[in-house]
C-alpha positions in Angstrom: 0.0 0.0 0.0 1.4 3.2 -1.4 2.1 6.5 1.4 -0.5 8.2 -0.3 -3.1 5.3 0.5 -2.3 5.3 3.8 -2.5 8.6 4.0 -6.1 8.8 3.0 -7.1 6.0 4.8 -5.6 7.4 8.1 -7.3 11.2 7.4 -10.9 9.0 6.3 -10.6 7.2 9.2 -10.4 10.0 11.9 -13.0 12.2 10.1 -15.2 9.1 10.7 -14.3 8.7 14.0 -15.4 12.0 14.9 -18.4 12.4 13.2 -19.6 8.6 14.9 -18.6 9.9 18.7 -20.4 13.7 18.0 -23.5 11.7 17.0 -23.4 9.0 19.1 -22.9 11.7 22.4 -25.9 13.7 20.9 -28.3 10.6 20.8 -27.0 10.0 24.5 -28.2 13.3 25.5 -31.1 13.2 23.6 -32.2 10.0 25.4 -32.3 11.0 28.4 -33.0 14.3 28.1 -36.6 13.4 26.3 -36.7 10.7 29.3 -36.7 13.3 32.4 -39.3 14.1 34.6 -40.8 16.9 36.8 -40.4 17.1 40.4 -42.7 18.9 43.3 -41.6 22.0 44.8 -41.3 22.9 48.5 -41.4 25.4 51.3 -38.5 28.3 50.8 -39.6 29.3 54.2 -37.0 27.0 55.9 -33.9 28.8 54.1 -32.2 32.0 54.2 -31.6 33.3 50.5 -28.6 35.7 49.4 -28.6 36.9 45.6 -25.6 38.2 43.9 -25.4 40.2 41.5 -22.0 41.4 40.0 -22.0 44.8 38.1 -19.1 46.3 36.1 -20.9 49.3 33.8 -24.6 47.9 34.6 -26.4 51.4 34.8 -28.7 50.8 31.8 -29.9 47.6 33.4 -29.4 47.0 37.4 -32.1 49.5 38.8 -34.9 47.3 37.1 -32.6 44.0 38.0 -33.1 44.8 42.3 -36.5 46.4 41.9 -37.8 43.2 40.4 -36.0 41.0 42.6 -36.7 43.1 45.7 -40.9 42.6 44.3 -40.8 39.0 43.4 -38.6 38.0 46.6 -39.3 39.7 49.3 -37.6 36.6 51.5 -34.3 37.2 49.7 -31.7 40.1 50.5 -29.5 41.2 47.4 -26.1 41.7 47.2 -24.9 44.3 44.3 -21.0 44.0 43.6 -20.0 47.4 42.0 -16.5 46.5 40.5 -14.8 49.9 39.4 -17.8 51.1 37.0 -17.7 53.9 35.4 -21.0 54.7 33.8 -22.9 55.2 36.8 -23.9 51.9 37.9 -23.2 53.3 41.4 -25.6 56.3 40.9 -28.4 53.7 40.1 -27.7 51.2 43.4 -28.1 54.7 45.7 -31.8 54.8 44.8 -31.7 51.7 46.9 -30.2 53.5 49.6 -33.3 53.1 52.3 -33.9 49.4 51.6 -32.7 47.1 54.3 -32.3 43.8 52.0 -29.9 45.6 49.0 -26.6 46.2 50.2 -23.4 47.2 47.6 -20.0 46.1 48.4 -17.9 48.6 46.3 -14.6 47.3 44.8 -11.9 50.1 43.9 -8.6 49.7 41.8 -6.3 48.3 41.9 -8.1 45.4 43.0 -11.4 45.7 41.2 -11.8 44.4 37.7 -9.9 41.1 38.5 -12.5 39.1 36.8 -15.5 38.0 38.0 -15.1 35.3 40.7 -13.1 37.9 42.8 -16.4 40.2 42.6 -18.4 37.0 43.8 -15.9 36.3 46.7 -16.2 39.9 47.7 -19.8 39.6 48.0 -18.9 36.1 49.7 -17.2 37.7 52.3 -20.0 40.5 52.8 -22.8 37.6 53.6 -20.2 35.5 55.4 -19.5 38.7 58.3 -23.6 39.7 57.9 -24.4 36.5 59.4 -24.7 35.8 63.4 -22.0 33.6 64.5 -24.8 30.5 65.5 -26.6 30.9 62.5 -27.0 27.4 60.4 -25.3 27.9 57.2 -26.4 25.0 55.4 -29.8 26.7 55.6 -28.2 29.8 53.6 -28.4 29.8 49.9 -26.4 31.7 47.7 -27.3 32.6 44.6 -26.0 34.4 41.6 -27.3 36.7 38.9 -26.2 38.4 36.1 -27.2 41.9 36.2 -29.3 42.0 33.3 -31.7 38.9 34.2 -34.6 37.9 35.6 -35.2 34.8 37.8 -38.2 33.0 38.0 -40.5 34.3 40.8 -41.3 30.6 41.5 -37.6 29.5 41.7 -37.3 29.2 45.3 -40.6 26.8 45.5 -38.6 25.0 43.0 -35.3 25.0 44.6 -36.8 24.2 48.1 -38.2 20.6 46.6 -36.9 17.3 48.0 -34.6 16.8 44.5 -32.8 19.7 45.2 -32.5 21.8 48.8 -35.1 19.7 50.5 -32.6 16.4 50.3 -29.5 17.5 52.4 -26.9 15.9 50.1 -27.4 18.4 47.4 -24.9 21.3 47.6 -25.6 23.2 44.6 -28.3 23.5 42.2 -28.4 25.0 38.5 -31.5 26.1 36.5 -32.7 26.4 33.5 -31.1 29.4 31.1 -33.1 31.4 29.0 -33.1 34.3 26.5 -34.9 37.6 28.0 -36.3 38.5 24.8 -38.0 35.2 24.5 -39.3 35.2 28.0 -43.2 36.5 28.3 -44.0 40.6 27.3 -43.9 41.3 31.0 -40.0 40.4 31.2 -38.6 40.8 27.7 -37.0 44.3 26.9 -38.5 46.7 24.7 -36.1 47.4 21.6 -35.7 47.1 18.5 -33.6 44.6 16.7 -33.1 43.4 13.4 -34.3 40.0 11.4 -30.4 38.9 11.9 -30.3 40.2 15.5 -34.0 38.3 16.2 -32.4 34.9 14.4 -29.5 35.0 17.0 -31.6 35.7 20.0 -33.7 32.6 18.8 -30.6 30.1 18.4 -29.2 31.4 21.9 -32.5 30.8 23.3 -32.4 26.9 21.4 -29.2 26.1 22.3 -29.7 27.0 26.2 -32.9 25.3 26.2 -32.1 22.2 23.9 -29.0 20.9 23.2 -27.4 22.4 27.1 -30.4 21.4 29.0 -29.9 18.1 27.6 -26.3 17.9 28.4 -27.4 18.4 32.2 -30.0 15.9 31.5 -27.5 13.2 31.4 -24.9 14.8 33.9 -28.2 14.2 36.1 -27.8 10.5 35.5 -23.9 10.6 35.6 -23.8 12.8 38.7 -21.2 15.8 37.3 -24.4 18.9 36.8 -22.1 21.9 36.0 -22.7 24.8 37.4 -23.6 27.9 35.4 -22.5 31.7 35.5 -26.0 32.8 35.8 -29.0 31.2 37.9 -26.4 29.2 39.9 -27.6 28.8 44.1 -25.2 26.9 46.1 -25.1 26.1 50.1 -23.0 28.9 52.3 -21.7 26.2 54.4 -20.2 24.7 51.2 -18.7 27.4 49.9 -17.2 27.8 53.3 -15.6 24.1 53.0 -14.5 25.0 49.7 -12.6 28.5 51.1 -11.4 26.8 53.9 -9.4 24.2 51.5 -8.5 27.1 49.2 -8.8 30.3 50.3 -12.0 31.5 48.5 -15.2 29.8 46.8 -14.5 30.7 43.4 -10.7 31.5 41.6 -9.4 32.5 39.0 -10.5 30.4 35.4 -12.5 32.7 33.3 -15.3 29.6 33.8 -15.6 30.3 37.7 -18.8 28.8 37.7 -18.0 25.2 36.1 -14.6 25.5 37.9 -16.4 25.8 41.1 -18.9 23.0 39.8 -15.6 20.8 40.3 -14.6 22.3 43.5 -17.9 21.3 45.0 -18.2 17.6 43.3 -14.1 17.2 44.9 -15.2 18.1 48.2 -17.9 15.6 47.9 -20.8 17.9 46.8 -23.8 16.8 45.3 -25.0 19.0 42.2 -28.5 19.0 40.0 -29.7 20.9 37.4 -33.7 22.4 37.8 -35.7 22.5 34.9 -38.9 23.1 36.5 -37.3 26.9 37.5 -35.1 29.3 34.9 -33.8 32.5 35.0 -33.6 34.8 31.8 -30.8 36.6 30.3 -30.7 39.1 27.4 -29.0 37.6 24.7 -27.1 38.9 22.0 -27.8 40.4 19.2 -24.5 40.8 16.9 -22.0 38.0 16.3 -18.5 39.4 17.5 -19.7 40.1 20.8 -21.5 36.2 20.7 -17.6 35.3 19.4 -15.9 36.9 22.4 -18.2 35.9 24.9 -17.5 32.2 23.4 -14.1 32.4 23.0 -14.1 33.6 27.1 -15.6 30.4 27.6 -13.3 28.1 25.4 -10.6 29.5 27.3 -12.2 29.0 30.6 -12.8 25.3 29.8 -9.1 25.1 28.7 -7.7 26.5 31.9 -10.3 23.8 33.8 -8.1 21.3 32.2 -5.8 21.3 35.1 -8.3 19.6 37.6 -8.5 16.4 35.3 -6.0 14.9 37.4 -7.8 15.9 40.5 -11.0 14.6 39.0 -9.5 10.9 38.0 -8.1 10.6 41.5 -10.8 11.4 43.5 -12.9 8.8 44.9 -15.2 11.0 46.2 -16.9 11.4 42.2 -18.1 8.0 40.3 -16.7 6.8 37.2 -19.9 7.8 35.3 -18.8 10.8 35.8 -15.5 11.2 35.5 -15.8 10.2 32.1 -18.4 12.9 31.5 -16.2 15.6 33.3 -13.7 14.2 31.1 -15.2 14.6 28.2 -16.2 18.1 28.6 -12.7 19.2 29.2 -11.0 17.6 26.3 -14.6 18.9 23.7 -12.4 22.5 23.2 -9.6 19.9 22.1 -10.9 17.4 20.6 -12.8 20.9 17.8 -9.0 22.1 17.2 -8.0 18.7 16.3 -11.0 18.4 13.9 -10.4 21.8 12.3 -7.0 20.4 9.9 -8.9 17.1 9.3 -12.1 18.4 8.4 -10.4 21.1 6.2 -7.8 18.6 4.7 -10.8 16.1 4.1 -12.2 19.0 1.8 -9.0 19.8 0.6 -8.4 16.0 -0.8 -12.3 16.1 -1.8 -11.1 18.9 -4.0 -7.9 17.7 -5.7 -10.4 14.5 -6.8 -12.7 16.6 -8.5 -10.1 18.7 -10.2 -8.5 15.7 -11.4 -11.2 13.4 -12.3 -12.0 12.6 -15.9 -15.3 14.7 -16.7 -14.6 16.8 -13.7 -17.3 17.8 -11.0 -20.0 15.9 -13.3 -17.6 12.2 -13.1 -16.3 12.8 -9.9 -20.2 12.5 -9.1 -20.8 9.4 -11.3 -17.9 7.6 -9.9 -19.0 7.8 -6.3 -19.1 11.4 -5.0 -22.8 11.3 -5.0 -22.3 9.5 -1.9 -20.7 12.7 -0.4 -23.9 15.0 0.5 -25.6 12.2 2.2 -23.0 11.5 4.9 -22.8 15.6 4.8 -26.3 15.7 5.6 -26.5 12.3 8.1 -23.8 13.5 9.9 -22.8 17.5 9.9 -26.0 19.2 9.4 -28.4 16.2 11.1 -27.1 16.3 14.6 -27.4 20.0 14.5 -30.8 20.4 12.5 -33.0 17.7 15.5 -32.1 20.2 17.9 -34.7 22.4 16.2 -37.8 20.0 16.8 -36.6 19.0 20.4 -37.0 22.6 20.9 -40.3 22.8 19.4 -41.8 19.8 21.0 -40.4 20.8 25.1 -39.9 24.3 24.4 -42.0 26.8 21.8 -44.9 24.5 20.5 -46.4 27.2 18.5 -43.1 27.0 16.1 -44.5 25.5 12.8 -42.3 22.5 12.3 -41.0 24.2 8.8 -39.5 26.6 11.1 -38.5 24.7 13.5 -35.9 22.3 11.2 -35.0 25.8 9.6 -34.0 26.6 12.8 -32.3 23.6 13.6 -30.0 23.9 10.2 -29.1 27.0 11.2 -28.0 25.8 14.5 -25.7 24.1 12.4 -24.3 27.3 10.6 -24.3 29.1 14.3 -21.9 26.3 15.8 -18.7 27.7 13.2 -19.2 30.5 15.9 -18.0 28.5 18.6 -15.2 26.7 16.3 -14.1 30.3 15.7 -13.9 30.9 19.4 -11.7 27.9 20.5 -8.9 29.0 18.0 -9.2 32.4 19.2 -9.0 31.2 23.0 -5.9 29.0 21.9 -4.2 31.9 20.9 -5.2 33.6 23.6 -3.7 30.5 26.4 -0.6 30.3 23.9 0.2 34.2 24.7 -0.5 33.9 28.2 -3.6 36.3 28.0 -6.2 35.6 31.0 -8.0 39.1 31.1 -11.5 38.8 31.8 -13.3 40.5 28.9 -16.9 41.9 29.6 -19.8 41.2 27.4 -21.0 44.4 26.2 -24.6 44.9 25.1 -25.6 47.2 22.5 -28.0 49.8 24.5 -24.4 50.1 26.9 -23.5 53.8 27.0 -19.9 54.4 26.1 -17.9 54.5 29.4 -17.0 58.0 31.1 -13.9 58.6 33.4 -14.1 56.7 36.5 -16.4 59.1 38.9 -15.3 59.4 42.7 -16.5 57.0 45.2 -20.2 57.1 45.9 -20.5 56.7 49.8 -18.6 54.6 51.6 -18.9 51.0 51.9 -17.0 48.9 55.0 -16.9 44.9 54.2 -15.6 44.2 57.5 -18.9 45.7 59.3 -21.9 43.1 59.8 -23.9 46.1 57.8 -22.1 45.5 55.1 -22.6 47.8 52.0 -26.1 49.3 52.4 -27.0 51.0 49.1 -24.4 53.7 48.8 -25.5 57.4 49.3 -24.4 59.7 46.9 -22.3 62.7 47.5 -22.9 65.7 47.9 -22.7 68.1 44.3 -19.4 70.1 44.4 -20.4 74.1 45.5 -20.4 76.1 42.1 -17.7 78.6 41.8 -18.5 82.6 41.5 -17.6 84.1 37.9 -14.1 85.5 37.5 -13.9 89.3 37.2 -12.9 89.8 33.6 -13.2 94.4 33.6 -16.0 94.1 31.6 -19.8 94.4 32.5 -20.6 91.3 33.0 -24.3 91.6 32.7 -26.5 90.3 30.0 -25.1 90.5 26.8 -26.5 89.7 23.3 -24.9 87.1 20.9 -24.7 89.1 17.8 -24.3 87.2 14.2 -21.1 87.6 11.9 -21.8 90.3 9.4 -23.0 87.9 6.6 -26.0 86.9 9.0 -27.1 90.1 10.1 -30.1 89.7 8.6 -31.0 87.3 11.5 -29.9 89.6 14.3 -33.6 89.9 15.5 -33.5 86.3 16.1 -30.9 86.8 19.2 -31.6 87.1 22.4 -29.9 88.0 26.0 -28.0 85.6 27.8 -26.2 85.0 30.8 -23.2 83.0 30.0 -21.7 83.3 33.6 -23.8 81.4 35.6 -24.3 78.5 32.9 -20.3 78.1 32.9 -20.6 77.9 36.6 -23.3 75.2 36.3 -21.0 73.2 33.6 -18.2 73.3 35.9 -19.9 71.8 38.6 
């Protein structure tokens, strides 16, 4: 057999053996995702419920974040992060300044903006210190929300069920993720966005709800339920084990929340995943902010590569799933080792046509006919089911036209994420671990970094009560320039005189003053 056979058989064979293990883990997922139940709520009477929310540049959206989580959970206190924003974020939390359950921890520089498990541990600390010394931290739940979301007004019933907090092995619990502008009229924003803008809020909204909730369908089963970054509750007395062993709950991979999904499954943890609750956050609307929020994630599950060996050892987590954990971390991997294949596969594909007799038209009578099929069977088929799994559990009124539209261009949306793992290889090969904020499109552009708004102490049991603003800076009196410095009138340049009866006095003085201020 020549080199050049051996070649192509060794390049046929590893394209086939990728394509066989994608499909065969998507019809594992799909099993027993389609096979799950629904469990009974409880009492969330019996538990003590903390929210965090971190906020770097949340202005637009954080006052309407606490005042609906302050109206649909009047049991729960919130904790507001403010790490170093300069847009006014601050200004927005002192509205909040008379309410007893909202309290800001304010971060400064130099140590602010360190990424978003060292705002989380800051508001850690805060609850932590708030807490009587007797108090029964198993009993405490902490919970964390982005700062443009909404939770479920149910989700503590949910949470408090005998599946999750009600059974006292379970340290953390994750629900269900959605898109805010699919959630009803009462939650979603207001704005307008375009046909391409509405197809990628759609295809956020499937993917969370489809193929991801199915993936913690069968880390239900295997016992590894990751954690998320949003919607994520978790015992205090386990994160206090966790800190204890390592200093603080979360650290320093740009995926704190799987990484501390691992922490809690080593300590011997139990976590589950809730689909009978869900929290909604706005999705995006353009695709290089969907790329670098991906490509944040690749590199998160990269650096989360370095607990496989903690993860094998353990005997604390089952084999079932180890192997799942495993799998996970070696998926960002396993897509930049398919990248060269699949593109030398087309390359080769390509050199056959060009130099088969008849061209394009004999390279198709002489077998490549066969090509579109396994294209179709599986590339575009593992993708496109997605789209009537999510019609069926998620939006029944999707005609099912639409719905396997959708579902092929799930398959177009995942080059996104192939994009982002190359991008967050180059970003682990030049050492680059900055935390890079999603930005949303109705974000104002950031001002210079305003002086602190009232003073927050983290090491008083008050901690952070919603910052008072200070006081407006005196205005200074008007420089004495030896003119009269009474009213004056603007007169036009000669070639507009003919307007001059449009002018009227001003005092410009005063409204310098007022600028100054």
């Amino acid at each position: 057999m020549s080199t050049e056979t051996q070649s192509l058989a060794l390049l046929n064979t590893a394209a086939f053996l990728l394509c066989v293990s994608f499909c065969a883990y998507v019809l594992s997922i799909l099993v027993f995702h389609l096979k799950s139940g629904r469990s009974r709520g409880g009492s969330p009477d019996g538990f003590d419920w903390h929210i965090i929310v971190p906020c770097r540049n949340e202005a637009s959206v954080i006052g309407d974040t606490v005042r609906r989580l302050l109206c649909d959970f009047p049991q729960a206190t919130v904790w507001c992060v403010d790490d170093a924003s300069d847009d006014g974020t601050l200004a927005e939390l002192a509205a909040f300044a008379d309410q007893p359950r909202v309290h800001v921890v304010q971060r400064q520089l130099p140590d602010a903006r360190q990424g978003k498990g060292a705002a989380l541990n800051a508001a850690w600390r805060g609850i932590e210190q708030s807490l009587p010394a007797n108090a029964d931290r198993t009993r405490v739940i902490v919970g964390v929300l982005d700062a443009d979301s909404r939770l479920d007004p149910q989700g503590p019933v949910a949470l408090s069920g005998r599946q999750y907090f009600g059974a006292a092995e379970v340290g953390a619990v994750q629900v269900e993720v959605r898109m805010l502008q699919c959630a009803p009229r009462r939650y979603a924003p207001k704005t307008q966005v375009s046909r391409w803008g509405r197809l990628l809020i759609r295809l956020q909204d499937m993917e969370f709800r489809a193929p991801i909730a199915a993936m913690q369908s069968l880390r239900r089963r295997t016992g590894s339920v990751a954690m998320g970054g949003n919607g994520q509750f978790t015992r205090l007395s386990l994160l206090n084990e966790i800190a204890d062993q390592h200093g603080t709950p979360w650290h320093g991979a740009l995926l704190e929340d799987f990484e501390l999904g691992l922490h809690i499954l080593l300590a011997g943890g139990r976590t589950e995943y809730c689909p009978e609750s869900w929290v909604a956050q706005e999705a995006l609307t353009r695709i290089r902010p969907l790329v670098r929020q991906r490509t944040r994630w690749a590199q998160g599950s990269m650096q989360c590569g370095r607990y496989l060996g903690k993860v094998l050892r353990s005997p604390r987590i089952r084999n079932s799933a180890t192997l799942e954990i495993a799998h996970f971390l070696s998926a960002p991997w396993a897509q930049l080792l398919g990248t060269p294949i699949y593109v030398a596969c087309l390359v080769v594909m390509s050199y056959y046509i060009d130099n088969t007799a008849g061209g394009l038209r004999g390279w198709w009578s002489s077998g490549g006919w066969g090509v579109p099929p396994l294209v179709l069977f599986f590339g575009i088929g593992p993708f496109a089911l997605w789209g009537i799994v999510y019609r069926i559990r998620c939006e029944p009124h999707l005609s099912v036209p639409k719905a396997l539209l959708l579902g092929v261009c799930h398959w177009l949306y995942s080059y996104a994420q192939s994009l982002a793992v190359w991008l967050a290889f180059g970003r682990m090969v030049t050492a680059r671990t900055d935390w890079q904020k999603t930005a949303r499109a109705a974000d104002p552009q950031p001002q210079p970094t305003p002086r602190a708004v009232g003073r927050v102490t983290v090491g008083s049991p008050a901690v952070g009560r919603a910052a008072v603003p200070a006081q407006p800076r005196r205005a200074q009196p008007a420089r004495r320039s030896g003119r009269n410095d009474g009213p004056r009138s603007i007169r036009p340049p000669r070639h507009l005189s003919h307007l001059a009866h449009l002018t009227t006095p001003t005092t410009d003085r005063p409204a310098i003053a007022h600028i100054r201020k």
